[in-house]
C-alpha positions as CSV (number, residue, x, y, z in Angstrom):
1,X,14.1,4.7,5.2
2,X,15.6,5.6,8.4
3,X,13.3,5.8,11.3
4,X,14.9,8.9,12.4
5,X,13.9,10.5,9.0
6,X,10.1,10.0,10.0
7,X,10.5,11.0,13.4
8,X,12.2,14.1,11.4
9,X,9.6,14.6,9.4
10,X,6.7,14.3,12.0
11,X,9.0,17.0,14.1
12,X,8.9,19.5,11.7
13,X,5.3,18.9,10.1
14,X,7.0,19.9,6.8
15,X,5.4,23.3,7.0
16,X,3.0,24.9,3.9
17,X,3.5,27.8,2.3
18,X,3.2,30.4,4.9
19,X,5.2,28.0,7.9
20,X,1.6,26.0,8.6
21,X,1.2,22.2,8.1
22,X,-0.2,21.4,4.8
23,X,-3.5,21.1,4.3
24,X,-4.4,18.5,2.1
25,X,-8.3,17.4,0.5
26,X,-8.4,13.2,0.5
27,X,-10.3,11.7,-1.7
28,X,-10.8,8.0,-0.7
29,X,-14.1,6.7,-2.2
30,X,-13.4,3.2,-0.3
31,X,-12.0,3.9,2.7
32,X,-12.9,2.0,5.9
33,X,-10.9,0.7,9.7
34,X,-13.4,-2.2,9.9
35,X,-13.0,-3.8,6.1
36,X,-9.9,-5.1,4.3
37,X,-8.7,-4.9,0.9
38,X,-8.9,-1.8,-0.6
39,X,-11.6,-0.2,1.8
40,X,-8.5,-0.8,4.8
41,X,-6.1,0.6,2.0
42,X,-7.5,3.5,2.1
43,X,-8.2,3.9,5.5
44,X,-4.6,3.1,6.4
45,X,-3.4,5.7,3.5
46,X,-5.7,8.4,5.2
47,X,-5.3,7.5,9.0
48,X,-1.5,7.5,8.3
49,X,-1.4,10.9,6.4
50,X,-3.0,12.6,9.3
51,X,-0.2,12.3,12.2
52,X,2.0,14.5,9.6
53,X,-1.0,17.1,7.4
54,X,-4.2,18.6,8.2
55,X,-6.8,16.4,6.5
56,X,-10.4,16.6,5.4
57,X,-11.5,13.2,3.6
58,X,-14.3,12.9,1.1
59,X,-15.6,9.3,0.7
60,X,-18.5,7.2,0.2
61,X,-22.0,7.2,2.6
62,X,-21.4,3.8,3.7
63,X,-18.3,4.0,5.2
64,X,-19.9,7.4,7.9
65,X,-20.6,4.0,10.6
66,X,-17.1,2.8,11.2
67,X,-15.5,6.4,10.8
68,X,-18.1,7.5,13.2
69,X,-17.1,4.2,15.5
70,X,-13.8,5.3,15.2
71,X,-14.2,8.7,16.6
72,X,-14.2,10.8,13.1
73,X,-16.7,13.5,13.3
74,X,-18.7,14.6,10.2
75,X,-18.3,18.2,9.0
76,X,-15.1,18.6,10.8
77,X,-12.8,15.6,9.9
78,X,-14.9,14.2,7.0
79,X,-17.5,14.4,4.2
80,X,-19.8,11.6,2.7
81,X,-21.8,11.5,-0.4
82,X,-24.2,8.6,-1.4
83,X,-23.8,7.2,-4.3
84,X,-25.0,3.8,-2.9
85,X,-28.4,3.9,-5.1
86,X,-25.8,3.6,-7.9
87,X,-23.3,1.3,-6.7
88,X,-25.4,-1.0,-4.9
89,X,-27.5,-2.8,-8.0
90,X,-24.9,-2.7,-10.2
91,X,-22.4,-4.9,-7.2
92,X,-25.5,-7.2,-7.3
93,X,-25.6,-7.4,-11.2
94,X,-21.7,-8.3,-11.1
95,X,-21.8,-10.7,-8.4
96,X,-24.9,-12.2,-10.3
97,X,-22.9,-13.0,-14.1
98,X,-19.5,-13.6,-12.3
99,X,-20.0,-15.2,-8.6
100,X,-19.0,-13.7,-5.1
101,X,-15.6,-12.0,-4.8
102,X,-15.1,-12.4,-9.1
103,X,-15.4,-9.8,-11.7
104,X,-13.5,-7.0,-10.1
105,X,-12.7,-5.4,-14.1
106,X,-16.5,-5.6,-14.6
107,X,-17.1,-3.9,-11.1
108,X,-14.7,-1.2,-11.8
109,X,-16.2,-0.3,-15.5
110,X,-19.6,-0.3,-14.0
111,X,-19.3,2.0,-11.5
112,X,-17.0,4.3,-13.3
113,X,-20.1,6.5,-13.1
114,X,-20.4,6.5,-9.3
115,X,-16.9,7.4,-8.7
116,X,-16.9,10.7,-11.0
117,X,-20.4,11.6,-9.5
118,X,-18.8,11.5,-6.4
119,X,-16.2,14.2,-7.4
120,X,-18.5,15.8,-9.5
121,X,-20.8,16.3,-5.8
122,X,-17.6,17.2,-4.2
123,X,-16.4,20.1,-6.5
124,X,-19.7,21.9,-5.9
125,X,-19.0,21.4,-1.9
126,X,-15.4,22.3,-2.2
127,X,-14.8,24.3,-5.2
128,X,-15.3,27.6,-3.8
129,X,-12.6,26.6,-0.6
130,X,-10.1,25.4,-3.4
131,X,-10.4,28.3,-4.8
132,X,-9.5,30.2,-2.0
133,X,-6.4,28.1,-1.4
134,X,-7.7,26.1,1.7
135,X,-6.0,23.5,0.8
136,X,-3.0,22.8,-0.7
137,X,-3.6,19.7,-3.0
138,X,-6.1,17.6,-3.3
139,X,-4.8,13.4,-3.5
140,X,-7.5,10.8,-4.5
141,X,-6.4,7.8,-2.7
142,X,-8.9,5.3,-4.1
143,X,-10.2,3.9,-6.2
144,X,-7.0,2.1,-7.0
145,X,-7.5,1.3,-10.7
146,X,-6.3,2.9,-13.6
147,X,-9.4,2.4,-15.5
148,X,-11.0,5.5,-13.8
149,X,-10.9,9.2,-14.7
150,X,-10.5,11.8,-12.8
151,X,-12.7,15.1,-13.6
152,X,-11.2,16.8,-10.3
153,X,-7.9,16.8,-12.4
154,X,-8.4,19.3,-15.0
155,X,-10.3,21.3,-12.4
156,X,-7.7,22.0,-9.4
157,X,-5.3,22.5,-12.4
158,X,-7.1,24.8,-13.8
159,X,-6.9,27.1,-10.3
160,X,-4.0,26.1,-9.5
161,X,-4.3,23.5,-7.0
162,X,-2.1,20.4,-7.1
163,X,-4.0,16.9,-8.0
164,X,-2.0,13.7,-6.9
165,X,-3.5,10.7,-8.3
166,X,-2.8,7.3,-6.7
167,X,-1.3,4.6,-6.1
168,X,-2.8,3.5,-8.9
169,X,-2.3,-0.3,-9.7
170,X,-3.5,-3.0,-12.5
171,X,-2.3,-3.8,-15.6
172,X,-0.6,-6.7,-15.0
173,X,-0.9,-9.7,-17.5
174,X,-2.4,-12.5,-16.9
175,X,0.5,-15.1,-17.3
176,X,0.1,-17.0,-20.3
177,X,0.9,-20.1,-18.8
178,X,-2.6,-20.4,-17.8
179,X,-5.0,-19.1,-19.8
180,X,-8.2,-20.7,-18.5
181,X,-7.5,-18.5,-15.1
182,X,-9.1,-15.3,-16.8
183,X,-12.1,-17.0,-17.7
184,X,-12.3,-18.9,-14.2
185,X,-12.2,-15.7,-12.4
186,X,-15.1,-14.2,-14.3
187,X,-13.0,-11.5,-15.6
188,X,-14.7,-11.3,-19.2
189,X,-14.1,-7.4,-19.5
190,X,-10.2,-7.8,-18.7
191,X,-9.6,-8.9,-22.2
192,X,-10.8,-5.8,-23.3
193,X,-8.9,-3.7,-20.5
194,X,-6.9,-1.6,-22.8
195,X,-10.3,-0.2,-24.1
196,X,-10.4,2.5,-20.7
197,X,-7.5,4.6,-22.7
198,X,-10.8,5.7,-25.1
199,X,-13.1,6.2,-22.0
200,X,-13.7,10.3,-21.9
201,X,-11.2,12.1,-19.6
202,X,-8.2,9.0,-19.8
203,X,-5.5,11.4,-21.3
204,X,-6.7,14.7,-19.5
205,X,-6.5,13.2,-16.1
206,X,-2.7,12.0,-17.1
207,X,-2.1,15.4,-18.4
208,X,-3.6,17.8,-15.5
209,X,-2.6,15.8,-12.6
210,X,0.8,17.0,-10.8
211,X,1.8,13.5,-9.8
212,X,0.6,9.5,-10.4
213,X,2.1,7.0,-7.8
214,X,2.2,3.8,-8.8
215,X,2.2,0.6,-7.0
216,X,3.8,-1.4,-9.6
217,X,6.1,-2.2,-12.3
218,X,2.4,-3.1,-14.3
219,X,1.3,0.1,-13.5
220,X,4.3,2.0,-14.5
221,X,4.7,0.1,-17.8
222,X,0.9,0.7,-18.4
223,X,1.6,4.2,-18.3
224,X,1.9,5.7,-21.6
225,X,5.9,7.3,-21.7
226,X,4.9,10.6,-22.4
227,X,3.6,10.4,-18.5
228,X,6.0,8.2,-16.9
229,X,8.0,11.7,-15.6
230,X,5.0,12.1,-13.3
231,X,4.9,9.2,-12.3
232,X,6.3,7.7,-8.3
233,X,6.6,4.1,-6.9
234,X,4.6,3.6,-3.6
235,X,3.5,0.5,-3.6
236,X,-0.4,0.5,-2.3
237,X,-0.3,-2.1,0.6
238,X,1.4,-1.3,4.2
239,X,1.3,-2.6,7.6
240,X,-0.3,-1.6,10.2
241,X,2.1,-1.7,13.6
242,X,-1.0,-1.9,16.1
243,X,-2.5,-4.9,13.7
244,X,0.7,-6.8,13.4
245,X,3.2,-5.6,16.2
246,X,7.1,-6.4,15.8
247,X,7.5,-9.6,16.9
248,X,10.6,-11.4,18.5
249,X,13.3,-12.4,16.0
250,X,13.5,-16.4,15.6
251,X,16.6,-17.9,15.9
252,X,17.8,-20.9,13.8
253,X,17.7,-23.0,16.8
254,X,13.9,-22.8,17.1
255,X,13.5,-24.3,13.6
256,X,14.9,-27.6,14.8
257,X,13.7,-30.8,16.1
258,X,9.8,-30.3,14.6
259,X,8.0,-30.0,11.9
260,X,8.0,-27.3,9.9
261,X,4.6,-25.1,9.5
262,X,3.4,-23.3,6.1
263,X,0.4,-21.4,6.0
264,X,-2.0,-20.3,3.2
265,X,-3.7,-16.9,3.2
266,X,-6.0,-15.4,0.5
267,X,-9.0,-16.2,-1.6
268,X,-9.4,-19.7,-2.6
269,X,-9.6,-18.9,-6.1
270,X,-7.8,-21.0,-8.9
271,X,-5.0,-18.2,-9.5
272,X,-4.1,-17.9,-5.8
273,X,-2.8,-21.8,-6.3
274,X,-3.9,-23.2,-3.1
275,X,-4.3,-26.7,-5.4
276,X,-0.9,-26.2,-6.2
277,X,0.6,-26.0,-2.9
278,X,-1.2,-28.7,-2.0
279,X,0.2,-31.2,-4.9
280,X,3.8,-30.0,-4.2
281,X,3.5,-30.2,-0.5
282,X,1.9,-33.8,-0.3
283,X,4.6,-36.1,0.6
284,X,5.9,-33.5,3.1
285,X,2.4,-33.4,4.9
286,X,2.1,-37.2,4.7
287,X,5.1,-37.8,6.0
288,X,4.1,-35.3,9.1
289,X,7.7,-33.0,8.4
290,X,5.2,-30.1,7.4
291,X,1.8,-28.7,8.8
292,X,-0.4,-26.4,7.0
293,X,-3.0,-24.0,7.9
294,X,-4.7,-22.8,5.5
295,X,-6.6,-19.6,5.9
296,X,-9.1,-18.1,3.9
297,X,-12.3,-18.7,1.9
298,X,-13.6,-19.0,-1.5
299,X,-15.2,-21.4,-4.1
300,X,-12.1,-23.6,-4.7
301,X,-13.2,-24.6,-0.9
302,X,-15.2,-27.9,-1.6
303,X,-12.1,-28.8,-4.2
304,X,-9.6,-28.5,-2.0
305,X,-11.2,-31.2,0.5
306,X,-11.6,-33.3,-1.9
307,X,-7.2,-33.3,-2.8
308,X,-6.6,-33.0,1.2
309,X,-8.7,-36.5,1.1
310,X,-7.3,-37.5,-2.0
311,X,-3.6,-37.0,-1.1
312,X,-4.3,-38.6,2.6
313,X,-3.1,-35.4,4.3
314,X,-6.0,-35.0,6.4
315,X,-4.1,-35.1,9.6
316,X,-1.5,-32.5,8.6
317,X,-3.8,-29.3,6.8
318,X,-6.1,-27.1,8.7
319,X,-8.7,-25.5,7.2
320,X,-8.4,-22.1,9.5
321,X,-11.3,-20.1,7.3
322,X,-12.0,-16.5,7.2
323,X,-10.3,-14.9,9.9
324,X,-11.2,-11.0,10.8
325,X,-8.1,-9.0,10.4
326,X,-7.8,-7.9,13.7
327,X,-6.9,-12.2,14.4
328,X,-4.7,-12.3,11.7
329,X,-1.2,-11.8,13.5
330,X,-1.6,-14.6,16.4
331,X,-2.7,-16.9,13.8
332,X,0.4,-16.0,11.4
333,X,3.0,-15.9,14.2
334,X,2.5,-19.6,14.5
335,X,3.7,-20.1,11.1
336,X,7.2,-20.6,9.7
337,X,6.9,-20.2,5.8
338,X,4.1,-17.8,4.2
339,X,3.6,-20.6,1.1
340,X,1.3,-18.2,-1.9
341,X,1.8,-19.4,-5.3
342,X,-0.3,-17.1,-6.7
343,X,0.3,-16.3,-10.1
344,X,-1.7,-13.1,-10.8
345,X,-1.3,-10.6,-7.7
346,X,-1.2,-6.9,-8.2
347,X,-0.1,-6.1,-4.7
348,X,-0.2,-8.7,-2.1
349,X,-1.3,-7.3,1.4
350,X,-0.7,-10.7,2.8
351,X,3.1,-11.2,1.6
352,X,3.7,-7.9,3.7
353,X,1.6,-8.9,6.6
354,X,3.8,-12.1,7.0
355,X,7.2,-10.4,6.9
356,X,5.7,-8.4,9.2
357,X,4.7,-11.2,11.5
358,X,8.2,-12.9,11.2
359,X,7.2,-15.5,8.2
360,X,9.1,-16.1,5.6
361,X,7.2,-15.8,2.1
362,X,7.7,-18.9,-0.8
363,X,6.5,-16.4,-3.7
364,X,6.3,-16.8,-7.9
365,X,8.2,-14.2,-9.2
366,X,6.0,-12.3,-10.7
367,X,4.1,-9.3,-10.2
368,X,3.3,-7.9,-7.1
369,X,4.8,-10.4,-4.7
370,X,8.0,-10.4,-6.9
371,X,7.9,-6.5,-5.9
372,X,7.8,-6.8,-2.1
373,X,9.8,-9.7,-1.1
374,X,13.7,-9.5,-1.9
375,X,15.9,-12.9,-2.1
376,X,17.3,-11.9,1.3
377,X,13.8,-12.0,2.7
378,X,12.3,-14.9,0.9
379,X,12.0,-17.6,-1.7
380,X,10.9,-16.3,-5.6
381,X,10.0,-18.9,-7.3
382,X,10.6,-18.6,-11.4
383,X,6.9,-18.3,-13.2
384,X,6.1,-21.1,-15.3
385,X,3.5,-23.6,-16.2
386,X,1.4,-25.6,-13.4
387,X,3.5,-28.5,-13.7
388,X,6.7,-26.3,-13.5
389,X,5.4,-24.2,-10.3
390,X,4.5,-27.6,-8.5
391,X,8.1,-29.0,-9.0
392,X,9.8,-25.5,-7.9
393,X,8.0,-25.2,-4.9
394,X,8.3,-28.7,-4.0
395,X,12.2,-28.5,-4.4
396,X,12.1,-25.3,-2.5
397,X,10.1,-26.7,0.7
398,X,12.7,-29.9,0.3
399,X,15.6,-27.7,0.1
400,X,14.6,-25.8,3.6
401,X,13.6,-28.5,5.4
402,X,17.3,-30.3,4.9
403,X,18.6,-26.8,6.4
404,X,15.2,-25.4,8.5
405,X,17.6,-22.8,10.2
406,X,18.0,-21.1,6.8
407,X,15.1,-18.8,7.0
408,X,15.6,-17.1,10.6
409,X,18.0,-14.5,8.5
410,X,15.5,-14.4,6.2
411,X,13.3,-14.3,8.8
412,X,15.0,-10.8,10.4
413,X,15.6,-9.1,7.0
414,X,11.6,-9.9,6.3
415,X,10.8,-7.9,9.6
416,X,12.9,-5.0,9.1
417,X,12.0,-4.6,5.4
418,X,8.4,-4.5,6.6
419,X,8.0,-2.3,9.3
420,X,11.3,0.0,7.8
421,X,9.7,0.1,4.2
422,X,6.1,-1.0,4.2
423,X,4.5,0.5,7.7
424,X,2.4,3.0,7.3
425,X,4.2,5.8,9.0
426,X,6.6,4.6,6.4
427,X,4.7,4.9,4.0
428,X,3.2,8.1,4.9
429,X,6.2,9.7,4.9
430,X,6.9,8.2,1.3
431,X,3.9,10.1,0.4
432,X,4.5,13.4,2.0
433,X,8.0,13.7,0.0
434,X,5.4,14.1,-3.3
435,X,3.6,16.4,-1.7
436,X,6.5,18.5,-1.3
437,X,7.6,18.0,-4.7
438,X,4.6,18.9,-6.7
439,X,4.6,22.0,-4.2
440,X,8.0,22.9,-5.1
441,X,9.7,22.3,-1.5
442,X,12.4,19.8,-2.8
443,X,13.6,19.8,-6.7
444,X,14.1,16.3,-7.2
445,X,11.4,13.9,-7.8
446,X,11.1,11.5,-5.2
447,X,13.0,8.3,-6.2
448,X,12.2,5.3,-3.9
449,X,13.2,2.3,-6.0
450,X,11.7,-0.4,-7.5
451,X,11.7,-2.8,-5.9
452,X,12.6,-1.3,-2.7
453,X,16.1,-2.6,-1.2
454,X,16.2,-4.3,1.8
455,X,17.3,-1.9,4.6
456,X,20.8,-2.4,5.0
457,X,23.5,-0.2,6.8
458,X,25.6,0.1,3.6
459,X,22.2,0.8,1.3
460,X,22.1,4.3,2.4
461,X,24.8,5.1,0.2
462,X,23.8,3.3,-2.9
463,X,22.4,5.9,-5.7
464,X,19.5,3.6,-7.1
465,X,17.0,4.9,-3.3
466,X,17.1,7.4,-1.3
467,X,14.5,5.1,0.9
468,X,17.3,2.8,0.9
469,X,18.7,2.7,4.6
């Protein structure tokens, strides 16, 4: 996508139906500036959404202190419902069977009820406006799972109102090459995950809703093909320019004469595969000819000493922690390799947020990840077994460090394909072009790709992406 077309686009405003911007009802049960993960998804989606339509956003009662913090008033640019007496116990019940920051299918099923009593409380509030063709559409951002019906879309059919659902994500397999992750992760109700297509109001919300963007290839192929015309790639993540600002492009000279640094980001969690970095990357830390920072937290933590001591790397692998968001770039931009073997991602926020700071991603091919980095902009491992991931990567980081200079073209494509494809006036604009297709103001359905291509002078022209350039 050029950035003239979204300079276009915020120009003209992409005027409603009688020459007005549109007006648009956002649904974003998580949707916070102060959180990450899908809370900051949905901020981002919203915040993003606003420079180019007139927004009112409907979300959840614990959220009202950063939006207030952040300038939102309540009434005019936002409504809140509680449904925290709900939500809250049953988090505590989830966290209690499956451990912190586990169990996220069990979270989901659980407070399936909260979510539709949030739409439920917000059709009595905003029926009688929808009605009278206030807004335009109504577009639930979050939540981001597939699992949960939507009520709201047989209702704004039914008067005629547009419903866009999405990006939804999910239904990636966990890789059968490791089949004790699933169990390690506390996910007990993901074996059972093709059960939500019985859960009351599955089919109807395929059926009513105008459009479903997805955020994956998992997501598209766990749509049933009878919906798949509906259906739009935008993939959930994004970056956020005053979070991670353009940085300088590295040259190959500034590769050479030291050693090369890696870093970690994510959850320590067994699929993420910080233990299998660590194995493959030993006898370049010993030797001192790569660093390491690792950044992140989880219950793998105590493990993952033990092999730093084990290995006698000590000396070459920081342990960086949990770093707010907001510290994230500085603490990237001193890396040269983003190294994230993790072999079960959906999205993968943190692939996008180093391309974006000028680091080049080592990736499994596989899922997300496989998605939002291209060959030109990083390294794709193949997916195999543990021993088979350790030896790839290991010949990978070997391979790079014979020729360090390699990765600053990597290093420039990764930049441009984040802030050109993945920024969030990006992908704004991505969004608005539904908008104006379930509204009738362009014939075509969107077609963005998937994956995206790298932006490319000569991509413009090529048929498969109109995003493409």
């Amino acid at each position: 996508m050029t950035k003239q077309f979204i300079t276009d686009v915020t120009n003209c405003h992409l005027a409603g139906r009688e020459g007005r911007r549109l007006r648009v009802l956002v649904i974003a049960d998580s949707c916070n500036p102060e959180w990450e993960s899908i809370p900051l998804v949905g901020w981002s989606h919203y915040e993003a959404l606003t420079n180019l339509v007139d927004t009112h956003l409907i979300t959840r009662n614990w959220n009202k202190p950063a939006l207030d913090r952040i300038g939102l008033v309540e009434g005019r640019d936002y409504t809140v419902f509680d449904t925290d007496w709900l939500v809250n116990p049953v988090a505590r019940l989830v966290e209690r069977i499956s451990g912190p920051n586990k169990g996220y299918a069990m979270l989901t099923a659980l407070t399936m009820p909260a979510y539709l009593l949030t739409e439920r409380m917000m059709w009595r509030r905003f029926g009688k406006a929808l009605r009278a063709g206030e807004f335009d559409l109504v577009h639930r951002i979050t939540p981001l799972s597939a699992a949960v019906p939507s009520q709201l879309a047989t209702l704004c059919r039914r008067i005629g109102v547009p419903f866009i659902l999405g990006p939804l994500n999910g239904g990636l397999p966990w890789p059968k090459e490791f089949p004790e992750l699933q169990r390690q992760e506390g996910e007990f109700l993901s074996k059972l995950r093709g059960l939500y297509r019985l859960v009351p109001g599955y089919r109807a919300t395929r059926r009513d809703a105008a459009a479903i963007m997805v955020g994956g290839a998992s997501a598209i192929a766990d749509l049933p093909v009878k919906w798949r015309s509906k259906a739009v790639y935008v993939p959930e993540n994004g970056i956020d320019p005053a979070r991670f600002p353009r940085p300088a492009v590295r040259t190959a000279e500034s590769y050479a004469g030291r050693p090369l640094r890696a870093a970690f980001l994510g959850r320590m969690v067994p699929y993420k595969g910080c233990d299998m970095l660590l194995e493959a990357a030993a006898p370049l830390l010993r030797s001192g000819r790569l660093l390491l920072d690792i950044i992140g937290f989880g219950p793998e933590r105590e493990r993952l000493d033990r092999m730093v001591a084990d290995f006698g790397v000590a000396g070459s692998v920081t342990f960086a922690g949990k770093l707010s968001h907001f510290d994230l770039a500085p603490r990237l931009n001193r890396a040269d390799l983003l190294t994230f073997p993790s072999v079960h991602e959906f999205g993968g926020a943190v692939v996008l947020e180093a391309m974006a700071a000028g680091v080049v991603p080592v990736v499994v091919n596989y899922g997300g990840p496989a998605e939002l980095v291209s060959p030109a902009s990083g390294y794709l491992l193949p997916l195999g077994d543990r021993a088979a991931i350790i030896a790839s990567l290991r010949a990978t980081l070997y391979e790079i460090l014979v020729d360090p200079g390699q990765i600053a073209a990597k290093s420039r494509v990764g930049i441009d394909r984040a802030f050109g494809l993945f920024a969030w006036p990006a992908k704004a604009a991505q969004t608005l072009e539904v908008y104006r297709w379930v509204l009738g103001q362009r014939a075509d359905k969107p077609n963005m790709g998937l994956p995206f291509l790298d932006p490319a002078p000569t991509a413009q022209d090529d048929p498969q992406s109109e995003w493409a350039a």
